[in-house]
N, C-alpha and C positions, 0 to 999 in steps of 0.2 A: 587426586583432586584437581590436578590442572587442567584437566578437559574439561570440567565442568563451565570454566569461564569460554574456555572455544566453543563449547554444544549451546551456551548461551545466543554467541556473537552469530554461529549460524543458522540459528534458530529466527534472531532476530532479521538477520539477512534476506533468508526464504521467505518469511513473512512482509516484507517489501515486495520483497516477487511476485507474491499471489496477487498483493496489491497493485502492481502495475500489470499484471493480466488481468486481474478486475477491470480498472480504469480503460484498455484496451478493448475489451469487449463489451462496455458499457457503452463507450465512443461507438461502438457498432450499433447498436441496439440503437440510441439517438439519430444517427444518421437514417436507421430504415426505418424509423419513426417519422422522418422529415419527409422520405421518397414515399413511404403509404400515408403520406398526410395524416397524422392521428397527433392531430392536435393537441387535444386533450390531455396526450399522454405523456408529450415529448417536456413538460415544465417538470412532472416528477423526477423522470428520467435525467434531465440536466440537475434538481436539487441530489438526486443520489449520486453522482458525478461528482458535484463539488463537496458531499461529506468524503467520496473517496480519496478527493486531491486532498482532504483537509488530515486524511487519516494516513497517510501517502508520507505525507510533509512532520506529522507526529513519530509514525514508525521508524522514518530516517535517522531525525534526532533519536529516537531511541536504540539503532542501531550502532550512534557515535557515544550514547554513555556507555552502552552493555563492552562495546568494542577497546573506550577508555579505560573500564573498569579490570576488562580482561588483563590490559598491557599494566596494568598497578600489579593487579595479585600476582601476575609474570614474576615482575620486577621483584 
């Protein structure tokens, strides 16, 4: 049953990761929205941006309870 608390913390880990390749390539998409001028599109494009940093910033704290939680059941 101990791994269960590790398959947790890296679970929650990689799931950061994809979020900051999101956020990475999102960053791209805005900027070649700025170079083809597409106005229009570049305001969603930054509010999708800021739910990622906002989900970014959630997942992290969630990586330091799962990670807490793991070092208790350790212990």
């Amino acid at each position: 049953m101990s791994d269960i608390p590790a398959a947790r913390t890296e679970a929650a880990q990689r799931y950061v990761e994809n979020i900051l390749e999101q956020i990475e390539e999102q960053k791209r998409v805005i900027e070649r929205l700025r170079t083809e001028d597409h106005v229009n599109l570049l305001k969603p494009a930054e509010d999708y941006l800021d739910v990622l940093l906002q989900t970014l910033e959630s997942a992290r704290e969630h990586v330091t309870t799962v990670s807490a939680a793991a070092k208790t059941e350790e212990g």
